[in-house]
C-alpha positions as CSV (number, residue, x, y, z in Angstrom):
1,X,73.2,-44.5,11.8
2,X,74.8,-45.3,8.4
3,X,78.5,-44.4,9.9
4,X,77.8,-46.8,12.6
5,X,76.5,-49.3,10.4
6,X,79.9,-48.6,8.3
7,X,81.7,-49.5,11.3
8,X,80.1,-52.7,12.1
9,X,80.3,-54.4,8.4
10,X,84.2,-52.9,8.3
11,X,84.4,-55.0,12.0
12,X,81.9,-58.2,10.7
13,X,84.0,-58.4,7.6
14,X,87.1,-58.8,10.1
15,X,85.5,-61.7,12.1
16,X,83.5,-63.4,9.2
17,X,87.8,-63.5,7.8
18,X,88.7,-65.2,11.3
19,X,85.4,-67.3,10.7
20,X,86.8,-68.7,7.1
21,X,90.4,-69.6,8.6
22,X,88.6,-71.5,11.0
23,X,86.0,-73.3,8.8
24,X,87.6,-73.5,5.9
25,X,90.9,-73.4,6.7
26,X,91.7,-72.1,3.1
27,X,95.2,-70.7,4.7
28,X,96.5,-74.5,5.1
29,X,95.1,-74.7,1.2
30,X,96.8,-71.9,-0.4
31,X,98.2,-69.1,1.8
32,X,98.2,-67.1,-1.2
33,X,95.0,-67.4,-2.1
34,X,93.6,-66.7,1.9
35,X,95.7,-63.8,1.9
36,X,94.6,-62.4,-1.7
37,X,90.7,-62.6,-0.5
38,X,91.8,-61.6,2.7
39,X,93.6,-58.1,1.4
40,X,90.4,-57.5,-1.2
41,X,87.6,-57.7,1.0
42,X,89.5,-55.8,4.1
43,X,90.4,-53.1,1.8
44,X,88.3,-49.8,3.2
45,X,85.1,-49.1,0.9
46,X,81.6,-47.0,1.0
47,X,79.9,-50.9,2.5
48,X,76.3,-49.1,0.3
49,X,75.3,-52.4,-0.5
50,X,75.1,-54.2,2.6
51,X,74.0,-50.9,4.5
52,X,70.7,-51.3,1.6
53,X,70.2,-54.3,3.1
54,X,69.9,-54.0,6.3
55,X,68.1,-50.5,6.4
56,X,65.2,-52.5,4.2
57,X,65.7,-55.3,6.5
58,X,65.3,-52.9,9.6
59,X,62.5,-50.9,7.5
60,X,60.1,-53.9,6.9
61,X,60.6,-56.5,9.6
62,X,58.2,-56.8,12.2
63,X,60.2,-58.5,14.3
64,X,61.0,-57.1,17.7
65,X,64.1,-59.0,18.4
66,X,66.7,-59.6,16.1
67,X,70.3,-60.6,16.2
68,X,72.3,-58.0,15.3
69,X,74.9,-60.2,14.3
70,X,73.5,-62.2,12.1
71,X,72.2,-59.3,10.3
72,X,75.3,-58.3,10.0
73,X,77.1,-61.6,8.9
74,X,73.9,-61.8,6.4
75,X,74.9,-58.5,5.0
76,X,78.2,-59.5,4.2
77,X,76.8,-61.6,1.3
78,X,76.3,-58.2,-1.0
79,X,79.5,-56.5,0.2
80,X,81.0,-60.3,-0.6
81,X,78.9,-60.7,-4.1
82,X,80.3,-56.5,-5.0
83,X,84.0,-58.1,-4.0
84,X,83.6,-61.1,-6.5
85,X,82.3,-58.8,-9.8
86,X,85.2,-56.4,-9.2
87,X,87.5,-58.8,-9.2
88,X,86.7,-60.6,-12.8
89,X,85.6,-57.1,-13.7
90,X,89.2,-55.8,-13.2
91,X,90.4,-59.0,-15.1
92,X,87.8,-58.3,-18.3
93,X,89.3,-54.8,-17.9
94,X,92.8,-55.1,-17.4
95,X,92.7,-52.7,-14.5
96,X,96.0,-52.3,-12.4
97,X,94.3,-50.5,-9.6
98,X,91.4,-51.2,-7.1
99,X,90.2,-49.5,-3.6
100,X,93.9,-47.7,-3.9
101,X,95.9,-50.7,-4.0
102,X,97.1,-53.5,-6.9
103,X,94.3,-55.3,-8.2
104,X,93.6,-59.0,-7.2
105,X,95.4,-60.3,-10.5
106,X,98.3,-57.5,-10.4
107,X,98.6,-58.3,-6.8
108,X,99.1,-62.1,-7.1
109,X,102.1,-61.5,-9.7
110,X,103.3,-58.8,-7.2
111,X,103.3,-61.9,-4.3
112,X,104.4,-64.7,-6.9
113,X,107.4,-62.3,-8.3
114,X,106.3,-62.9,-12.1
115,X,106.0,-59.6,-15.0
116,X,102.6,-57.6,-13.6
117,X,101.2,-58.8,-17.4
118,X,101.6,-62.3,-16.9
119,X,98.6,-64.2,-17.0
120,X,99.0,-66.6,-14.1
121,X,97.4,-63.5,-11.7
122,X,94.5,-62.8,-14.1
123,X,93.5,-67.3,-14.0
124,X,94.3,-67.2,-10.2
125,X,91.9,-64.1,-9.4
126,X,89.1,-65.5,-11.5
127,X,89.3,-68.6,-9.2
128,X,89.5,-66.5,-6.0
129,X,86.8,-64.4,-7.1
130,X,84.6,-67.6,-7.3
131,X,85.3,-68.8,-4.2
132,X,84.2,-65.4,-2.8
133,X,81.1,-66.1,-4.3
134,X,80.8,-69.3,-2.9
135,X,81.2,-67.4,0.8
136,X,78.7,-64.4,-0.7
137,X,76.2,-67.0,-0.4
138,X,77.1,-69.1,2.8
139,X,77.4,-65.6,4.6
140,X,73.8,-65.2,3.2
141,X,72.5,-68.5,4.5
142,X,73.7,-67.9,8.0
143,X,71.0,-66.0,8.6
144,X,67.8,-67.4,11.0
145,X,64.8,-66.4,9.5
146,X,61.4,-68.1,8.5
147,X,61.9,-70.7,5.6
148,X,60.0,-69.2,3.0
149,X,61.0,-65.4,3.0
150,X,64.4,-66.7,3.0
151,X,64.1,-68.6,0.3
152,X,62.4,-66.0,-1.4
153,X,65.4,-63.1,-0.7
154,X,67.7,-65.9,-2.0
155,X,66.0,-66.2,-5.1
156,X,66.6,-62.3,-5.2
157,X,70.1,-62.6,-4.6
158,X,70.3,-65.6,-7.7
159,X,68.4,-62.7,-10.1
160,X,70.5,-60.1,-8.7
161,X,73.7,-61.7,-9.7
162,X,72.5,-63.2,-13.0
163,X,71.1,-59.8,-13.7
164,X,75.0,-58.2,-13.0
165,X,76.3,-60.7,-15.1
166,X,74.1,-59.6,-18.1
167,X,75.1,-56.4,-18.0
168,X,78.7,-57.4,-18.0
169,X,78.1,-59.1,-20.9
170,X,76.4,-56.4,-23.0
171,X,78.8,-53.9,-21.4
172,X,81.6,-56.4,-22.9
173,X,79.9,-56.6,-26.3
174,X,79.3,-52.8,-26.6
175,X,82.7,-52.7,-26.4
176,X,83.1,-54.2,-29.8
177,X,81.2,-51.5,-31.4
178,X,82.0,-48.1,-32.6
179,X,80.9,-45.0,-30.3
180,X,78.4,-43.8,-33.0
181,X,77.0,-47.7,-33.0
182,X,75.8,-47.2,-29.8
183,X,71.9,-46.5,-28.6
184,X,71.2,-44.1,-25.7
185,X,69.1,-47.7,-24.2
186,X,72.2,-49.8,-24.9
187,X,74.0,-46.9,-22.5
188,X,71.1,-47.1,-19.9
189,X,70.5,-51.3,-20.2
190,X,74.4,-51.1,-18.9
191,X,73.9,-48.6,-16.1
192,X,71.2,-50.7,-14.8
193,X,72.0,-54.1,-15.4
194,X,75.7,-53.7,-14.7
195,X,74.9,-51.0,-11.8
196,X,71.6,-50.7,-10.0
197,X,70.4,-54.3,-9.9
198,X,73.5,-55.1,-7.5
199,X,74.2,-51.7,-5.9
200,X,70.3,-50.4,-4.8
201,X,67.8,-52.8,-6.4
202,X,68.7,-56.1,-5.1
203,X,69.9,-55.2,-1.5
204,X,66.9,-53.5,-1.0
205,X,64.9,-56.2,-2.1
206,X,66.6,-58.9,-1.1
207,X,66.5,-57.4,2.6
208,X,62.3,-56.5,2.4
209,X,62.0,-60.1,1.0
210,X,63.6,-61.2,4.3
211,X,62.0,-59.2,6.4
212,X,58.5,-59.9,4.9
213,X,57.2,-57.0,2.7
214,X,55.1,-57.2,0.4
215,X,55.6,-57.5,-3.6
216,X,54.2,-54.3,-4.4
217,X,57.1,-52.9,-2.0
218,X,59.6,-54.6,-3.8
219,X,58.1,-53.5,-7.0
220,X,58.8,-49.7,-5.4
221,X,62.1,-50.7,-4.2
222,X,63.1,-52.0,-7.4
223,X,61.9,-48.2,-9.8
224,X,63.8,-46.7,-6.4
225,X,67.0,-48.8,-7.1
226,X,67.3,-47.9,-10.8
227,X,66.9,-44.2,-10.6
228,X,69.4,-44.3,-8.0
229,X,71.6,-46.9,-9.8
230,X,71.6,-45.3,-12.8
231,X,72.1,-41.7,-10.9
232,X,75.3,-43.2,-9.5
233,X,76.4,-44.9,-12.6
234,X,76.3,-41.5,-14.1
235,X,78.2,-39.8,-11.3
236,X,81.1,-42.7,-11.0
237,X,81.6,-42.1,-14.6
238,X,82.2,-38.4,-14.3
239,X,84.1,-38.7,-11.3
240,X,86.6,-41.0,-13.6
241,X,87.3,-37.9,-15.8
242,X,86.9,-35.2,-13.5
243,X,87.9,-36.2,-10.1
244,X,91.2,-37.8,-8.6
245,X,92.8,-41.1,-7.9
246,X,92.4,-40.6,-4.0
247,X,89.0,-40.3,-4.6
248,X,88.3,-43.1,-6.7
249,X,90.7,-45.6,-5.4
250,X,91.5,-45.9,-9.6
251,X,93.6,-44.3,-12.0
252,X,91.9,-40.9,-13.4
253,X,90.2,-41.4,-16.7
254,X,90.8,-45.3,-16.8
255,X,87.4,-45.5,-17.9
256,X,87.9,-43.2,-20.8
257,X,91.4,-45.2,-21.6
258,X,89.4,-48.4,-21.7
259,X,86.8,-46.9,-24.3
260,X,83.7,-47.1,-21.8
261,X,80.9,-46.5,-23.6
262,X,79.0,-44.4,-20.2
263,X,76.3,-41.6,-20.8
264,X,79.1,-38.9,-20.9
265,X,81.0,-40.4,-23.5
266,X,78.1,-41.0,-25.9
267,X,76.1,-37.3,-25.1
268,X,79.7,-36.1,-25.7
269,X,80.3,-37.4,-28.8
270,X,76.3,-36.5,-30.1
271,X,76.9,-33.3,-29.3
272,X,79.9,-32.6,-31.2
273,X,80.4,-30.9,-34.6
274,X,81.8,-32.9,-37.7
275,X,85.2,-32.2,-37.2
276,X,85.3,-32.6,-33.9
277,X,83.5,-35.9,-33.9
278,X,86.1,-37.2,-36.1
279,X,88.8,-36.6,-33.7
280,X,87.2,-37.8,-30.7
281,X,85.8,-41.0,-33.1
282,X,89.6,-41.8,-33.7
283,X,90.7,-40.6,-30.2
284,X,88.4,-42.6,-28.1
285,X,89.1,-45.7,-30.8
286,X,92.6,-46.2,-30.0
287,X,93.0,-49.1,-28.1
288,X,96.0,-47.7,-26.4
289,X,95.9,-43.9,-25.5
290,X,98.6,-41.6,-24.6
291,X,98.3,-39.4,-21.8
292,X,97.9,-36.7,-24.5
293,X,95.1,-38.2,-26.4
294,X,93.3,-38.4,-22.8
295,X,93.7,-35.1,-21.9
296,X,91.7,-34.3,-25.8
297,X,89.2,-36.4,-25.1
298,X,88.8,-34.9,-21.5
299,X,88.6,-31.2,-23.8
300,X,86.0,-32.0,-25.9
301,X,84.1,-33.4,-22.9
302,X,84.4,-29.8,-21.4
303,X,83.6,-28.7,-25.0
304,X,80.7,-30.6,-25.9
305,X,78.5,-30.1,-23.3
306,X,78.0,-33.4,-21.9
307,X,79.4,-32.8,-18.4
308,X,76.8,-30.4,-17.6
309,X,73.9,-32.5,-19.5
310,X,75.2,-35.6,-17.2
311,X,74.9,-33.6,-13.9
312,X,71.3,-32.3,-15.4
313,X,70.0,-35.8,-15.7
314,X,71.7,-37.3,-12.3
315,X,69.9,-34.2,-11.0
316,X,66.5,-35.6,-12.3
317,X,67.1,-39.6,-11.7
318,X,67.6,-38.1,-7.9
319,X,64.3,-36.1,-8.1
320,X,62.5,-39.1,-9.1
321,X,64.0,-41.6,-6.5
322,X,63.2,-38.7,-3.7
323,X,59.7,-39.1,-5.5
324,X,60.2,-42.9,-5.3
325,X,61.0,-43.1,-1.9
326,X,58.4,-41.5,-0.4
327,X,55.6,-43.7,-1.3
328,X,57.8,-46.9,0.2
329,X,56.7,-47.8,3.6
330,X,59.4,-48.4,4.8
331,X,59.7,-47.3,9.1
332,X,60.4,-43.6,9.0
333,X,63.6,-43.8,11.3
334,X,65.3,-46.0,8.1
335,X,63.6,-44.3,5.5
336,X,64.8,-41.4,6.4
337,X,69.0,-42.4,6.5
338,X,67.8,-43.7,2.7
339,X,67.0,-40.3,1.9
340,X,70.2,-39.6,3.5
341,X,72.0,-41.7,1.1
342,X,70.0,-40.1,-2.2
343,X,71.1,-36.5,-0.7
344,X,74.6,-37.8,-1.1
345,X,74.6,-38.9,-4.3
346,X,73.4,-34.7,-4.9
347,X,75.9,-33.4,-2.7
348,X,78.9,-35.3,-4.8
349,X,76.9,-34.2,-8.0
350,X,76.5,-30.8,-7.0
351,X,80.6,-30.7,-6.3
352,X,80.8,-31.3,-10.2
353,X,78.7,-28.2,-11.1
């Protein structure tokens, strides 16, 4: 079921595009900026976030009838609301790649002809990202549903990406301090702020709210969505170090070249001796790294510890949403491709053993 689903969102997102040069006619506007949007959001991605929704949708509802297609298009506004963060995301960071391609504001200098460090793509991307957002929520309220549970999932959707933005921001000021500054919450306020509000929590309450469950499911859904969240926060950020750029869609160990301050880092750095600690202190505190003082930093990972501590805990965050997710009642048809989606979060985590 979830490949199919895959399929459908990868074809919506195709026909909501067609939609928006109708309607909108942003192409008349700016070809350049319907044709930025229009390479971001085609670009080929896992689609978890709108799949969330639906499956709770799908889970819950009561309905026997449903348009699939509005479902679909409804959908679109997490995939659309994932698009818009990524985007001022890869801005904040700098980041030259995304999905395997040029980021937004690398690929606007790229179109535009001007140095790929020129700030006219990073001021035109912010913009675009916006109006994504603006189309996150449109594609959201094309959906035909009874007044008050939709106004209900959209007040979801509004704490969902208030939520993301928060952990942006303490993601951004935790930046500013020193790794051994850091608390182990500050590290897990991130993963679930920045993470598992918009990736599990609020698709799969924003989709029960719409389909009519009741708040002590959404209560469930949401302890569900941050073991998972922070479970796939932890595996992303050992995928940076130890996986490849095909994989990722990213360059390796961006994450460690932009100081991220992720659960590996700071387990890595607790668990080093004095000397060591020094090193990686000044390593991980350059603010531009050679590919040398990566590769050191990647070593005393491996040294430390940390990697296998990391897969440990992702380990237990999955035992606990498996624990989680049966008491939701949710239809067993879609509960069961949600447990489908926790056993692949083990499978990739089991790869890193």
């Amino acid at each position: 079921m979830i490949n199919k689903l895959k399929e459908d969102i990868d074809r919506e997102i195709r026909l909501f595009q067609a939609d928006v040069k109708k309607d909108l006619k942003l192409h008349t506007i700016s070809p350049l900026l319907f044709e930025g949007i229009k390479d971001f959001i085609e670009r080929p991605g896992k689609r978890i976030r709108p799949i969330l929704f639906i499956l709770a949708y799908l889970g819950y509802t009561k309905k026997r009838r449903i348009s699939r297609q509005k479902l679909l298009r409804a959908s679109l506004s997490l995939e659309l609301l994932h698009d818009f963060l990524l985007i001022h995301d890869d801005v904040i960071d700098k980041s030259c790649m995304r999905r395997g391609k040029l980021s937004l504001h690398r690929l606007f200098n790229s179109k535009l002809k001007i140095s790929s460090d020129d700030e006219t793509g990073s001021d035109l991307s912010i913009v675009a990202g916006d109006v994504i957002f603006a189309l996150a929520v449109g594609s959201f309220l094309s959906f035909d549903g009874n007044s008050e549970r939709k106004e209900k999932a959209l007040v979801e959707f509004i704490k969902t990406a208030a939520l993301t933005g928060a952990g942006e921001f303490i993601d951004i000021t935790s930046g500013m301090k020193g790794i051994d500054k850091i608390s182990r919450k500050e590290i897990f306020d991130i993963c679930t702020f920045k993470t598992a509000e918009y990736t599990f929590c609020g698709p799969m309450k924003i989709g029960a709210s719409l389909a009519g469950a009741a708040n002590a499911e959404l209560k469930k859904l949401s302890g569900l969505g941050i073991a998972l969240g922070r479970a796939f926060q932890i595996l992303d950020d050992l995928l940076d170090v130890f996986s490849t750029t095909i994989r990722t869609g990213k360059p390796v160990l961006s994450d460690l070249a932009e100081s991220k301050k992720t659960l590996l880092v700071w387990e890595t750095f607790r668990r080093l001796g004095t000397k060591d600690k020094k090193i990686f202190k000044v390593l991980f505190g350059k603010k531009s790294k050679t590919k040398e003082d990566l590769q050191k930093i990647e070593q005393l990972i491996i040294k430390s510890g940390a990697r296998l501590y990391c897969v440990s805990k992702i380990h237990a965050l999955i035992k606990e949403a498996r624990s989680l997710s049966a008491g939701v009642k949710m239809k067993k048809r879609y509960k069961q491709e949600l447990s489908r989606i926790i056993d692949d979060i083990a499978l990739k985590t089991d790869a890193l053993s």
